[in-house]
C-alpha positions as CSV (number, residue, x, y, z in Angstrom):
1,X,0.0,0.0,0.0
2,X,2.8,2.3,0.5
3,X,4.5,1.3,-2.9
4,X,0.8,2.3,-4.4
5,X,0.9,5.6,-2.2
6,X,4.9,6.3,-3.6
7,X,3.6,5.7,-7.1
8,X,0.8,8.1,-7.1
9,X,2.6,10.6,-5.3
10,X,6.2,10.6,-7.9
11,X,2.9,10.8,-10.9
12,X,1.6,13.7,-9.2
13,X,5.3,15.3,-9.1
14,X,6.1,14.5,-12.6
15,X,2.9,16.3,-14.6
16,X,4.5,19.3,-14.8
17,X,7.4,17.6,-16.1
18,X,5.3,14.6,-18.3
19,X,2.3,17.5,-19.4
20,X,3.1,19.8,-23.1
21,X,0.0,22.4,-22.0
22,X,1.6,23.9,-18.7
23,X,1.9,22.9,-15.0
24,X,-0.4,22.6,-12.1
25,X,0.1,26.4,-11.0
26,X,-0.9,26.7,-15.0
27,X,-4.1,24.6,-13.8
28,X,-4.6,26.1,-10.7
29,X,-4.4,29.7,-12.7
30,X,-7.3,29.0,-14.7
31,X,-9.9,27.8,-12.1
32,X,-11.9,31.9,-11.2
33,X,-12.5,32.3,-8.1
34,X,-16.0,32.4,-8.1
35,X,-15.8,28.4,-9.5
36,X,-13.6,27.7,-6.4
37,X,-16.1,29.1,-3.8
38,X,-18.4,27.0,-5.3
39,X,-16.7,24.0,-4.9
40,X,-16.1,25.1,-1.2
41,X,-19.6,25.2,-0.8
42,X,-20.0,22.1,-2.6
43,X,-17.9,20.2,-0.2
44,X,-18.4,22.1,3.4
45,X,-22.6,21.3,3.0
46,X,-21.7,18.1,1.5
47,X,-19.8,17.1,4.8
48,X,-21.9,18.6,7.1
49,X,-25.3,16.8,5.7
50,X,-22.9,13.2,5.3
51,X,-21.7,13.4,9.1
52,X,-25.8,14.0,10.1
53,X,-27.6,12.5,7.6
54,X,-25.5,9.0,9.5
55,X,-26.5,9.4,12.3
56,X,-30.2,9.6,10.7
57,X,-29.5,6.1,8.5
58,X,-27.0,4.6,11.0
59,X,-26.9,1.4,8.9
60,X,-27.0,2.4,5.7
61,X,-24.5,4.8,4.8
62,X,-25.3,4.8,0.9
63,X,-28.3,6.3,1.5
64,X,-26.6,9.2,3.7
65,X,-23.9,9.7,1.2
66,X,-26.4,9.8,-1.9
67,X,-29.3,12.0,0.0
68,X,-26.2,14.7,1.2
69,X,-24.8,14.5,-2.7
70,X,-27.8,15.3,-3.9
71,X,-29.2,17.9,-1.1
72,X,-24.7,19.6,-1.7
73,X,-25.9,19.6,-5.4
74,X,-29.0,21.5,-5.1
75,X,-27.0,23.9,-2.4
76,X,-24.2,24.9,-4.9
77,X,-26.9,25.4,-7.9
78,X,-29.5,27.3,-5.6
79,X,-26.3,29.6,-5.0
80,X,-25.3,30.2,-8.2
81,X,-28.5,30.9,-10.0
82,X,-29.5,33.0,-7.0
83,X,-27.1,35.5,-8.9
84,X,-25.7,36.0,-5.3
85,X,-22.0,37.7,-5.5
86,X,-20.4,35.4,-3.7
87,X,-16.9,37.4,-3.6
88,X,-19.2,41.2,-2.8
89,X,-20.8,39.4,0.2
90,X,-17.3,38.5,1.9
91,X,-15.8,41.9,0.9
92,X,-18.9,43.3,2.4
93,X,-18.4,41.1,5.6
94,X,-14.6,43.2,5.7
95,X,-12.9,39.8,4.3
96,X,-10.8,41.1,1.1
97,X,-10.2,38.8,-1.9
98,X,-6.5,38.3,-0.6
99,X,-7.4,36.7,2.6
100,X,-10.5,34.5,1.0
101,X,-8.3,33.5,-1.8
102,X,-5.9,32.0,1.1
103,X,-9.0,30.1,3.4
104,X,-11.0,28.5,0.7
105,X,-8.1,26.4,-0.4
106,X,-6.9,25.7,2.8
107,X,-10.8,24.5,3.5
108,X,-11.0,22.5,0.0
109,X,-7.3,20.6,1.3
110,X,-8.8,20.1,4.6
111,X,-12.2,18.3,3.0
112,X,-9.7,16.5,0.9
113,X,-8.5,15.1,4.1
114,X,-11.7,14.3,5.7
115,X,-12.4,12.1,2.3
116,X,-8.9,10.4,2.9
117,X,-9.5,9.9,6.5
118,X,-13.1,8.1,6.0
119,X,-13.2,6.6,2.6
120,X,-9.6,4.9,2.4
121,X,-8.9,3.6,-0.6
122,X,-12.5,5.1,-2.2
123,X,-10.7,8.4,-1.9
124,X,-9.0,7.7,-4.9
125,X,-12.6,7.0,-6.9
126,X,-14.0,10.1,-5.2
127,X,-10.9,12.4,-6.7
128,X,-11.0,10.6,-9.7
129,X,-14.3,11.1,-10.2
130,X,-14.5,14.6,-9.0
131,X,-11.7,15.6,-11.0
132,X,-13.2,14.4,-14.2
133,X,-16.6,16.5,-13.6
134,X,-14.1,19.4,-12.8
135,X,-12.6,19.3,-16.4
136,X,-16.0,20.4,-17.9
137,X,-15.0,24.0,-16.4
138,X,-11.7,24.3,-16.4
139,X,-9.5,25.3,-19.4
140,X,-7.1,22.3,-19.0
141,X,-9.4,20.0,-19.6
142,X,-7.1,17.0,-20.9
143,X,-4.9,16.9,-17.9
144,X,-8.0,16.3,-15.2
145,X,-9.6,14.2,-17.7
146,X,-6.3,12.0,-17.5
147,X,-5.5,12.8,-13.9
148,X,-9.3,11.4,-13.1
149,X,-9.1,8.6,-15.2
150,X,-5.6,7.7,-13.8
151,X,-7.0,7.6,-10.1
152,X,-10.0,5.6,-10.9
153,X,-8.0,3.1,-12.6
154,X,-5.3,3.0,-9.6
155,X,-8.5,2.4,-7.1
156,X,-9.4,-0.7,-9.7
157,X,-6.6,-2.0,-9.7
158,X,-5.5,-2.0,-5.9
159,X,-9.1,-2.8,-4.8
160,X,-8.4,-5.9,-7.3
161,X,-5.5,-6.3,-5.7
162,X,-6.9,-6.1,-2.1
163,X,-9.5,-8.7,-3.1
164,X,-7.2,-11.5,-4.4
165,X,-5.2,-11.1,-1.6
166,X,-8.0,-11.7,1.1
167,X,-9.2,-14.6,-1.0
């Protein structure tokens, strides 16, 4: 498992290196900042409903974790075609575009975390996956839509792995 960790983590290194359209601070450039505070929101309401909605379905946690995706869903979209100005309701608040361009990353790496921490090895489906529906609005498409289809592949592979070796 730590070979598999190792690997993923020297591929992660190398795309700037492997990748002829630009880097990851290339990537990172191109998200807007209205897109990230979405995906803040996104994953803040989606924790928060997953953590109660199990104690609600304390058996079935498929349930919890398809009832928060949905309910996270319907969050973010109510948000955005509210027409609310996400970015003038912070600066109104006194918080200016410096400071909220520090925190929502630092939230996004600490839900990353969270995922880690509880899902295990899914984590790698739920990035993969995640990373996939994020090329649809970012400008470097081709290199989530890789990196996404990379990590799903590495969770088949070591959850086939996992499986033959408990048989």
């Amino acid at each position: 498992m730590k070979r598999g960790l190792l690997t993923a983590f020297t591929f992660l290194i190398s795309i700037g290196f492997i990748s002829a359209q630009g880097t990851i601070s290339d990537l990172l450039n191109s998200i807007d900042e209205t897109t990230l505070i979405l995906y803040a929101v996104f994953l803040i309401s989606f924790t928060l409903l997953f953590f109660s909605l199990n104690r609600v379905f304390k058996d079935n946690r498929t349930t919890s974790g398809i009832i928060s995706v949905v309910i996270a869903l319907l969050i973010v979209y109510g948000v955005n075609k509210s027409g609310l100005n996400i970015q003038g309701v912070f600066s109104d608040i006194g918080i200016s575009q410096d400071i909220l361009m520090t925190i929502v990353p630092i939230i996004i790496l600490l839900g990353a975390i969270l995922v880690v921490i509880k899902l295990k090895l899914n984590s790698l489906f739920v990035f993969g996956a995640l990373l996939i529906f994020a090329s649809l609005f970012v400008y470097e498409q081709s290199l989530l839509l890789v990196l996404g289809i990379v990590l799903i592949g590495l969770w088949f592979f070591i959850s086939l792995a996992t499986k033959k070796k408990e048989k």
